[in-house]
N, C-alpha and C positions, 0 to 999 in steps of 0.2 A: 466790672469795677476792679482796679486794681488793690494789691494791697495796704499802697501809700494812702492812696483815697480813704480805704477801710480805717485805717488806722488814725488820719486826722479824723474824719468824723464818731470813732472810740471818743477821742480826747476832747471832741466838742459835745459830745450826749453824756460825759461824765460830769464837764461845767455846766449843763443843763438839767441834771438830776438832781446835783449837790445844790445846786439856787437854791437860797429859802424861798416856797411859794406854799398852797396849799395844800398839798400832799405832802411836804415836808412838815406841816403843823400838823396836819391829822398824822402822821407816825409818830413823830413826837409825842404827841395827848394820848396817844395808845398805849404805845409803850410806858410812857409813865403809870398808867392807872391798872393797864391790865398784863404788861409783860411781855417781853419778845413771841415767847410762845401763842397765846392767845392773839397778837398784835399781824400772826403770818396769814390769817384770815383778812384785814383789814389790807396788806401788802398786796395780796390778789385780785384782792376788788380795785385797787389803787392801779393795777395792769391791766387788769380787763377796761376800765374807762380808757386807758392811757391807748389800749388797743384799737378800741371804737375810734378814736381821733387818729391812728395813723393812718386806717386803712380809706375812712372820710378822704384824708387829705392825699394820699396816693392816690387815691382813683380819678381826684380831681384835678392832679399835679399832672395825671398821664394823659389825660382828655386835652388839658393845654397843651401838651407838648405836641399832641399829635395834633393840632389844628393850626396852634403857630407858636414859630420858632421863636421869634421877636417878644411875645407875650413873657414868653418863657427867660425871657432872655434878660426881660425888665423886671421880672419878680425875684432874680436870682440879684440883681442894684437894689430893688425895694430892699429885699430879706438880710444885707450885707447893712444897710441903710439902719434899717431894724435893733438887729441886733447891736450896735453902736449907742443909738437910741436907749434900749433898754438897759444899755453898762450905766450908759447917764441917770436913768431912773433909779436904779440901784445906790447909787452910791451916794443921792437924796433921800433917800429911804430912807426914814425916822419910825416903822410901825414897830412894836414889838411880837415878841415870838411867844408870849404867854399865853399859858392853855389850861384850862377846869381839870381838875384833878379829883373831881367827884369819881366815888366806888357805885356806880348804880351797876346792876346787874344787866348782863347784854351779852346775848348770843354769839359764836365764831360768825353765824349765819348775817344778823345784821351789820354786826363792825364790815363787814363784806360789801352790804348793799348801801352801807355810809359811805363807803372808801370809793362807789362804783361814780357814787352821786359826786362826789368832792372833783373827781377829772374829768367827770361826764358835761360840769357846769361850771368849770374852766374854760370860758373863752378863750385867754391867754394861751392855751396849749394847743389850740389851731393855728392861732397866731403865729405860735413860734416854729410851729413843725414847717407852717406854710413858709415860713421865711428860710427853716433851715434846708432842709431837704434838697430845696434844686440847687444847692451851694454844690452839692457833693453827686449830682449824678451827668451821666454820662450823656449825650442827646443820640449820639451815633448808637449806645447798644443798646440790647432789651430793656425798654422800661423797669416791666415786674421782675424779674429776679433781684434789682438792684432796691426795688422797696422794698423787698422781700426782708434783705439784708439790712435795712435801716431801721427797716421796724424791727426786728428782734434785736437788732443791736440794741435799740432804742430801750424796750423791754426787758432785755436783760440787764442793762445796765444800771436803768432805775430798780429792777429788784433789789439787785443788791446793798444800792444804796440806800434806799429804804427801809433793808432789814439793817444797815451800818446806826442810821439814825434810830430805829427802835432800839436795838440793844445799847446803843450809848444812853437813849435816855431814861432809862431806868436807872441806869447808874451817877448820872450828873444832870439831873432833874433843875435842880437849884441854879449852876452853871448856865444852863445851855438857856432858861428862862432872862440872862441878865441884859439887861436893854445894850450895856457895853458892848458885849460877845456880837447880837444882832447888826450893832452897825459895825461893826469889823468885818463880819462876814458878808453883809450888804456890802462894802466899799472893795473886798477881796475878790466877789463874784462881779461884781459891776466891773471893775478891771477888765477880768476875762474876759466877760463880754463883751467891750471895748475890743479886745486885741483881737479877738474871732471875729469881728466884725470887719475891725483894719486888715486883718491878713487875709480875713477872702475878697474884701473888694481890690486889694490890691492884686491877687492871683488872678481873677476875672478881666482887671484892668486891659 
């Protein structure tokens, strides 16, 4: 995998973290109630699910490619297809981002196996991985090194964001709840997703 490859698919798992979705509402509710610090328990479980669903979909990505090319070659049109799709779902998007701000007492241990539960039954994030992934991989070299690379890309990058979204929301609790802010950010991710979508089908063309 080259650099350039590395680097656009950086700048596609950044628009893919930042989505509001369900792990961005559970670090949000965390962080509000119980603090960045207590909330890094809740980030880890949000990676380890997020873990379970890349290696799913790598094992499953590499068994296609190695039986046929062709298969491989229509999910990489589906997945471009996809993500286009999902710009448009976005930027229809009317839900809000409001979360319980109840103080009930709760262990580092469960916010953990809540956070496990929240990616692990995320359909949506097979979905997306299955669409993204063969955008950016190579058929000619080693499969596994190059999932290797995408899932930790992948992983690290939503850590960060994750702990970006805990620590802002302690502080703009109020803000970040306003139904405005939501469809702003719904119609700004939708975008992106639209262009990642046009600029791989068009690369692939």
């Amino acid at each position: 995998m080259s650099v350039d490859i590395w680097l656009a698919y950086l700048a596609t798992a950044i628009v893919f973290s930042l989505a509001p979705g369900s792990g961005t509402v559970n670090s949000i509710s965390n962080g509000m109630v119980y603090g960045w610090r207590k909330s890094l328990a809740s980030i880890l479980g949000l990676q380890i699910g997020l873990s379970v669903h890349i290696a799913l979909v790598g094992v499953g990505l590499g068994a296609l490619l190695a039986q046929s090319a062709t298969a491989f070659t229509a999910i990489k049109w589906v997945g471009a297809a996809y993500l286009v799709w999902l710009g448009i779902q976005k930027w229809r998007d009317r839900s809000s981002m409001a979360v319980t701000t109840g103080h009930e007492h709760v262990t580092s241990g469960q916010l953990c196996r809540q956070a496990i539960l929240v990616n692990l039954t995320n359909p949506k994030t097979v979905v997306f991985l299955v669409a993204l992934f063969p955008q950016f991989l190579v058929p000619t070299e080693p499969q596994g090194p190059q999932l290797l690379v995408l899932g930790i890309t992948t992983v690290l990058v939503d850590m960060v964001v994750m702990l970006t979204y805990v620590t802002l929301a302690s502080r703009l609790a109020g803000y970040i709840r306003s139904d405005r802010v939501m469809a702003t950010l719904n119609r700004v991710f939708g975008s992106m997703f639209i262009g990642c979508g046009a600029l791989l089908a068009t690369a692939k063309a």
